[in-house]
N, C-alpha and C positions, 0 to 999 in steps of 0.2 A: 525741521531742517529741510531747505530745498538742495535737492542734487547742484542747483546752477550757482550756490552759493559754496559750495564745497570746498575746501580747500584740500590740492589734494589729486596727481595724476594717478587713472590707473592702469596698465596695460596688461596688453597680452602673452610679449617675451618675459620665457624665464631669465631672469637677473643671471649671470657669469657670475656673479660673486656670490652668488644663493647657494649653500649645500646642504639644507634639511627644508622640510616640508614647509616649515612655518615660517622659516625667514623666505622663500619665495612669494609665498603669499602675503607676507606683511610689507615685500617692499609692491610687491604687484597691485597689492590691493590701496596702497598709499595709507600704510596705516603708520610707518615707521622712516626715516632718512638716516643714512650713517652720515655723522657729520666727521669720524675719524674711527680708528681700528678700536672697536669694544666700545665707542657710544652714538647714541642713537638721541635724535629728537624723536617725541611723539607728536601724530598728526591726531587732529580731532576723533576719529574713531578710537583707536587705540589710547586714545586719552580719557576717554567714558569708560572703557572695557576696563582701565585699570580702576580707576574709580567705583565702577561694582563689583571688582575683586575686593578693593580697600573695604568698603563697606562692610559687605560679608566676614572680612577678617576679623573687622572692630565690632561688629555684632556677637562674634563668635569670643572673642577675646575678652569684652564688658559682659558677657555673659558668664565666665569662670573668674568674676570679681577682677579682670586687669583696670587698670588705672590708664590712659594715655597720655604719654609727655612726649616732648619734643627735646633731643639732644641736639647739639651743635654738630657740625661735617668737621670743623675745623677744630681741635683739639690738643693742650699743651703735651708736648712729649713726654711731661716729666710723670702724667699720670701713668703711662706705657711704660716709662721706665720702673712705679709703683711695682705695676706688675709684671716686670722681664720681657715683656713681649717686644718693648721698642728695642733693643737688638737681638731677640730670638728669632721675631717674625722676618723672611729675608725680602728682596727686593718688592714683594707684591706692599707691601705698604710705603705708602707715598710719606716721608719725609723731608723738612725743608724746615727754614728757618724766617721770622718773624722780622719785619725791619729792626726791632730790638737785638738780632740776633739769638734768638728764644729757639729753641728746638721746639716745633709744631707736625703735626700728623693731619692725614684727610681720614678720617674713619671709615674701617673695612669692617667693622664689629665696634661695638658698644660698651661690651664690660667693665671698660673701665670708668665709662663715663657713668654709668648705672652706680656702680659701686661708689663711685663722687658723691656722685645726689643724692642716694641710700644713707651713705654712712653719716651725713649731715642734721637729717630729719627723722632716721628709726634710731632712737639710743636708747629706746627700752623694749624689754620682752609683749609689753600691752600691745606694741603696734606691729607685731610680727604675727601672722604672714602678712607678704601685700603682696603682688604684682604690677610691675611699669612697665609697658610696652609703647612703641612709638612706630611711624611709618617714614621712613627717612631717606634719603638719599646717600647713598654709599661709593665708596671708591676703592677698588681693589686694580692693582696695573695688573694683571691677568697678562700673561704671556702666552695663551694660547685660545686669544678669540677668534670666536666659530659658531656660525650656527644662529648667527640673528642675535635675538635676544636669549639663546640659552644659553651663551657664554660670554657675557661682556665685562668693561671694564669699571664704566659708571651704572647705577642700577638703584632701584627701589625698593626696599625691603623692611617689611615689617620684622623688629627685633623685641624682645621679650624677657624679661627677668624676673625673677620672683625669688623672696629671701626666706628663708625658713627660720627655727631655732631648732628642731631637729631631724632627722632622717627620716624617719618617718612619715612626717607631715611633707616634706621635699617628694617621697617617694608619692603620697599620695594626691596631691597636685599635680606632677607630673605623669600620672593617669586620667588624669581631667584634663590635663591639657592635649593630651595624647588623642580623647575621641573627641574634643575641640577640634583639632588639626582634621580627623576623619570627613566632621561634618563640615567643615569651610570643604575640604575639597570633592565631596557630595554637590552640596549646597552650588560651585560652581560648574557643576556638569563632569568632574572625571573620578566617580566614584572607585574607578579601578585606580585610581593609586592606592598604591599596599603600603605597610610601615616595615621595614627591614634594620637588624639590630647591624650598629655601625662603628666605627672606631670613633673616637674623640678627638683627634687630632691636635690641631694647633688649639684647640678650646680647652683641653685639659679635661679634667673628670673620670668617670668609672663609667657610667651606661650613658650611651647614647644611641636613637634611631634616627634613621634619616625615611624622609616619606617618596615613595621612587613611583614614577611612570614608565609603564615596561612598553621600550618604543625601540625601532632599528638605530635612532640617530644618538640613544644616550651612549655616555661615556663609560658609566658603571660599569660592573661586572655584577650582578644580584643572583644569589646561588637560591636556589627553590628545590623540594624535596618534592617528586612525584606522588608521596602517599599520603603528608602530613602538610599541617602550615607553618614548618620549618620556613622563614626568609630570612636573607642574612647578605648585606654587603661584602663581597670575596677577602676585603679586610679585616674582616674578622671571623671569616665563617668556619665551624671544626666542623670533622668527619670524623666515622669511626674506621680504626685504622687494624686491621687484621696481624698479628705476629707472623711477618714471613717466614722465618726459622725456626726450627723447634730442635733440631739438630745439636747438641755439644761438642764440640771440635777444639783441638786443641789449637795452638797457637803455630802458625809454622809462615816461615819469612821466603816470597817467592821473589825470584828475578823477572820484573813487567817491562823488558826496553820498551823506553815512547810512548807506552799507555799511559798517557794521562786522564782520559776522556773513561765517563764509566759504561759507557754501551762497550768501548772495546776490551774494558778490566771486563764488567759481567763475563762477554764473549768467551777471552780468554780463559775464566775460570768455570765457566760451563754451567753459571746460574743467570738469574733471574735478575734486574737492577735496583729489585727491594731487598734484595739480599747482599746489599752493596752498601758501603756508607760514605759519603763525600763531605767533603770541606768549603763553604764560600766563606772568601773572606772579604773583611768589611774594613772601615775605622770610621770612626767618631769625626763628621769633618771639623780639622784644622787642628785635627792630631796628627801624630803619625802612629799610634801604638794599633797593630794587625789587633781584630775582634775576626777567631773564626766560629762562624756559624755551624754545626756538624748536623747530618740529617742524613734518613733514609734515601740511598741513591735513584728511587725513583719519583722523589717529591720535589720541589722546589721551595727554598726561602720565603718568607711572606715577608718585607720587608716593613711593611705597618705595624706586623706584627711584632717585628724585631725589636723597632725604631721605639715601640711600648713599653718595652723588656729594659733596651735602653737608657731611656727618658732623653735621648740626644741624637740629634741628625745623623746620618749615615750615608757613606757612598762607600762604592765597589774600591777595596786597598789597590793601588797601583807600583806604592815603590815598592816594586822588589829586592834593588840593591839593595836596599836600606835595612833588608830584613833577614832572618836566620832561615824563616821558612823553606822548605824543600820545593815548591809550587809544584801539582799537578802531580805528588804524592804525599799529599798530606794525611795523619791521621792523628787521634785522642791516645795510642799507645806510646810508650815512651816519648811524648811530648814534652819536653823538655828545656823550656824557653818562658820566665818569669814576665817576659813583656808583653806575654797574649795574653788578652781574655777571650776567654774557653763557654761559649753555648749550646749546650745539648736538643736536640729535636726530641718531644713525645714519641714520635715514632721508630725510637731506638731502645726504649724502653723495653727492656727485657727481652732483646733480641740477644741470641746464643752463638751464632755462625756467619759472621757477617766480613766481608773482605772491605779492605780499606787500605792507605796509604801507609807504606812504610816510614815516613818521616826518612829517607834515604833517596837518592838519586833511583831509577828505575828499577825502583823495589815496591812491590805490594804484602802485607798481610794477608793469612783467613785465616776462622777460625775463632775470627775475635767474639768474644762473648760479655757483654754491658758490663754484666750483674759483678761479673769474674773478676775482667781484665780492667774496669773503671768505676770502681767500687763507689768512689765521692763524687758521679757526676748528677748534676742537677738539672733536670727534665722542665724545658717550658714547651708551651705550643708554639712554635715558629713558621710552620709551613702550610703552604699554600693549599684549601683543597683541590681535587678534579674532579670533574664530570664524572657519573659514574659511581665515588666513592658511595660508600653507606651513611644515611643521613644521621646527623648524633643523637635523633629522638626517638625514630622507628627503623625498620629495615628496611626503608625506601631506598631509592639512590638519588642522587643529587645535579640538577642539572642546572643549566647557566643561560641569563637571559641579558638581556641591555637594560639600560633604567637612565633615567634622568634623574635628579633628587629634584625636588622642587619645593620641601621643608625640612627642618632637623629640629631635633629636640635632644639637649643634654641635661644628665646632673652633674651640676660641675662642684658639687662641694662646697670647700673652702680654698680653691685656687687662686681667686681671685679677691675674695674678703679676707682671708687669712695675707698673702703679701702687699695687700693695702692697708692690712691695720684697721678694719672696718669692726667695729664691736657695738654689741650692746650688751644694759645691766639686764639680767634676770630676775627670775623672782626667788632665789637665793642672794639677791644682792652682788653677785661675783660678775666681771666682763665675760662675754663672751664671745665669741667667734659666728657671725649667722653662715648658714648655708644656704647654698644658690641654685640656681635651675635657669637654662635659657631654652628659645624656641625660635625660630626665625621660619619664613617664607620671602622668599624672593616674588614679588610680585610681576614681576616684568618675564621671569621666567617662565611662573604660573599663566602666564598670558598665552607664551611661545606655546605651553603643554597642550594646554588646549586644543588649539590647533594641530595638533602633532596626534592628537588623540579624535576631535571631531573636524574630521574634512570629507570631500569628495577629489574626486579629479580639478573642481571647477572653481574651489576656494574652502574657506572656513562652512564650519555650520556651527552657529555660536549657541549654545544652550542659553535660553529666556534671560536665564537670573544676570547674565553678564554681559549682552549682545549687547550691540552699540546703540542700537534701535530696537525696539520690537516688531514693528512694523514698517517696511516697504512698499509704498505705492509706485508703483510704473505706470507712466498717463501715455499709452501709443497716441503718434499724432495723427489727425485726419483732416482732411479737407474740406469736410463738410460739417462738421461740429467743433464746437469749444471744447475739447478733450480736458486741458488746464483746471474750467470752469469746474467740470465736475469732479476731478480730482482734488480740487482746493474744497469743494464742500466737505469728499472722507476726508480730507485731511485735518480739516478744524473740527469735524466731529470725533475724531480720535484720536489728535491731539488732547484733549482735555484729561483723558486718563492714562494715554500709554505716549511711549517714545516715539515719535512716529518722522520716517525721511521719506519724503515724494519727488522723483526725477522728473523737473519738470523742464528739461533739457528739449532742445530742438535734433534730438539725435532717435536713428530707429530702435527696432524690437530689439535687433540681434548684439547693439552694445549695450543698451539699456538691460538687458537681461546678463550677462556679461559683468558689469559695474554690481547687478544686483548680487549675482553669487557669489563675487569677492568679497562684499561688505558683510555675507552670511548671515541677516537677518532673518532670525524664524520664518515670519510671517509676509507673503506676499500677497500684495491686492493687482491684478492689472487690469486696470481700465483701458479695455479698445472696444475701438466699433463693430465690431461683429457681436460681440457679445450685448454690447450696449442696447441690440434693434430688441431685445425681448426685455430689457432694464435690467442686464446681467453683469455684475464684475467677477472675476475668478479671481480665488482666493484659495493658495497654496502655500506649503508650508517647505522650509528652505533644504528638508532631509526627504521631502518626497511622499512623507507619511499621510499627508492629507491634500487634496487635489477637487478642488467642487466649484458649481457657478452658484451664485450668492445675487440674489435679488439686493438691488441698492438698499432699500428699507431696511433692509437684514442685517448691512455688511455690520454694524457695531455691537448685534448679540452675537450674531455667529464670531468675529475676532475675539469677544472676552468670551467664550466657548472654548477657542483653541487657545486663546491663552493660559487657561485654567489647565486645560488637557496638556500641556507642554511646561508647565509648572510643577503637576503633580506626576511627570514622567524623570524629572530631576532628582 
């Protein structure tokens, strides 16, 4: 490739609409254009780099037996409706209708359409297990794009499925697939991403990880244990939780005016705000029926957690008229009202002396005691951990980082085969139900991380296996020699085995070097005259690591030298 054929500006202001490291440099570097909020054309750089992500994925993927197909973008709604999701999922999936007047989807995920193709061709136990995975283009209306390509609307994504007949064999695929995922994100230079256990969400299922880049720009919250390999998404992460009270006290009803708030109930009663128990209340939206939450007055709600507990969306309850509630002295003692559902916090578990709302106009309890005073209540994990806590594995304590995901892996069951009717015979002869497993990588993400993960001040530094190029030639111009000349010779001599771009532009050092650091190609050759008076090119490498002058005759053992050295550092 010549520089002068490029397509493709690159400059030196930071973009005003750039706010994380990698979408500066991908509009700077002319690697990406918004053509609207959350999508992106790719320019030829950026169009190889995803290409050697694809690659490595589908190596990694046909290597744990996946199969590759191709699903369609555009998809009848009736399979969505198969599985609840065309009115579960809310605005982020694009709906619309067919000149037929058909209800049709843009696909934001796959499983339905896997489970289509699955349930048509596996009808016996012989062809179980298999895996299909495909590299697709995907459309989610995302309401909060940001960040370049780490948070868009249209994107690229490799999706993945795989059908089991039992637990088992589900669980132990999804172990394979697990250090699959390791090695693709090895394999592309960010061997520091970690796997962190995560909630399920709109996917449904019991265990799922997400694979996270711990960077200032991600959105996560990824909770880490200082002693152990404790990782955990904040959405699902426990702590161990100390009994604040050990005290027995009896019950006794105080006068609180205008305490509502629990730092000024603690205050007022001369403890601590673990020794407090508060009320959030919730509803199921597009109910009205109050859901309160009850929890240690020093934790907060996890509301993933809640929404789990649930199995149904949730927002903060706002009619109060509508309700019997005391608000802002609420509590579990004489609660008295058939139209709440009542949640308990773990960490009210066998607490003895704990003050709480009277269920009265400016009145508080203490005194209250779990075991005593709420003899049938039923204990889930609902809250939130903190910094600080004790980790749930060791006695480390637990602290809090940023993360990007940039892959996720679920088992999802029979969520999705079970409400499609997906079955096959067994070899008892009886239908059965298969279960399922997905995996997904966002490619275009995977891109951003990169970058987010290998840079300088001055652009990208692209690790070998996925650069756009491997090699960089810079030809300085002079006045006295064909500079071109002899750059076109390295160039066709090593074009032959590797990737190679030559700037063979009528422009100086200072942007040619410039143009060169934002394209981030390992390997740099620059042919100028000074060097040239002894038959010397310099030949350096794009992280700094390697810096030498290279007699011409040389330059193509010494580059497969450092190509080698810069492959086996990956």
């Amino acid at each position: 490739m010549l520089m002068s054929k490029l397509l493709g500006e690159r400059f030196k202001e930071k973009p005003g609409e750039a706010t994380s490291t990698s979408h500066i440099f991908l509009l700077r570097g002319g690697y990406v254009r918004q053509v609207t909020n959350g999508i992106y054309s790719l320019l030829l750089p950026a169009k190889k780099i995803a290409m050697k992500i694809e690659n490595i994925i589908r190596q990694e993927m046909d290597n744990i037996d996946g199969q590759e197909v191709l699903f369609p973008v555009a998809l009848p709604g009736e399979l969505w409706q198969e599985s609840g999701r065309f009115e579960a999922v809310g605005s982020e999936l694009i709906r619309f209708k067919d000149r037929a007047g058909k209800d049709m989807v843009l696909g934001m995920t796959h499983e339905e359409a896997a489970v289509h193709l699955a349930r048509t061709e596996a009808k016996s136990y012989q062809q179980y297990p298999f895996m299909i995975y495909q590299i697709q283009t995907k459309f989610r209306d995302e309401p909060r794009s940001r960040g370049g390509l780490i948070r868009v609307r249209e994107f690229t994504m490799k999706d993945a499925y795989s059908f089991h007949t039992t637990q088992e064999d589900l669980e132990q695929y999804y172990d394979s697939c697990h250090q699959a995922y390791n090695n693709i994100f090895a394999r592309v230079g960010v061997p520091e991403v970690i796997s962190v256990a995560s909630d399920t969400g709109m996917m449904g299922g019991k265990v799922a990880h997400e694979f996270m880049l711990l960077c200032d720009i991600g959105e996560d919250t990824i909770v880490l244990c200082d002693s152990c390999d404790y990782q955990s998404n904040m959405e699902v992460a426990t702590s161990k939780l100390s009994q604040s009270t050990f005290y027995e006290a009896q019950i006794k009803e105080v006068h609180t005016p205008e305490m509502k708030d629990i730092e000024s109930v603690a205050n007022f009663f001369g403890v601590s705000t673990d020794s407090t128990l508060k009320a959030t209340v919730f509803k199921v939206i597009g109910s009205n029926k109050p859901l309160i939450a009850f929890i240690r007055g020093d934790l907060q709600v996890n509301l993933s957690k809640l929404q789990k507990i649930t199995q149904a969306p949730l927002e903060p309850f706002a009619d109060y008229e509508e309700s019997n509630l005391v608000f802002g002295f609420i509590g579990p003692f004489n609660l008295n009202d058939p139209n709440v559902t009542v949640i308990y916090d773990d960490s009210l578990k066998n607490e003895k002396n704990l003050v709480s709302g009277a269920n009265k106009i400016d009145h508080h309890i203490s005194g209250l005691n779990m075991q005593r005073d709420i003899p049938d209540a039923v204990y889930y994990d609902i809250s939130e951990v903190k910094e600080g806590h004790e980790c749930p594995n060791c006695n480390g304590k637990l602290k809090f980082s940023r993360g990007v995901e940039v892959g996720n892996i679920f088992q999802l069951g029979t969520k999705y085969t079970e409400s499609m009717k997906m079955q096959y015979i067994d070899n008892d002869g009886k239908a059965k139900t298969p279960i399922m497993g997905c995996y997904g990588i966002g490619v275009g993400r995977l891109l951003a991380c990169i970058i987010e993960s290998k840079h300088d001040e001055y652009g990208p530094i692209w690790p070998i296996s996925v650069a756009p190029w491997e090699v960089h030639i810079c030809v300085l111009k002079s006045k006295t020699q064909d500079m071109n000349a002899i750059g076109i010779d390295i160039y066709n001599k090593l074009n032959k085995n590797y990737d190679v771009i030559m700037d063979d532009r009528n422009v100086g050092p200072g942007a040619q070097f410039a143009d060169a650091d934002l394209l981030g190609v390992p390997i740099r050759i620059v042919v100028g005259e000074k060097n040239l008076v002894d038959g010397n090119v310099e030949i350096m490498t794009r992280d700094k690591s390697i810096k030498e002058l290279v007699k011409l005759s040389d330059v193509e053992s010494e580059v497969a030298a450092i190509v080698t050295i810069l492959k086996n550092n990956i």
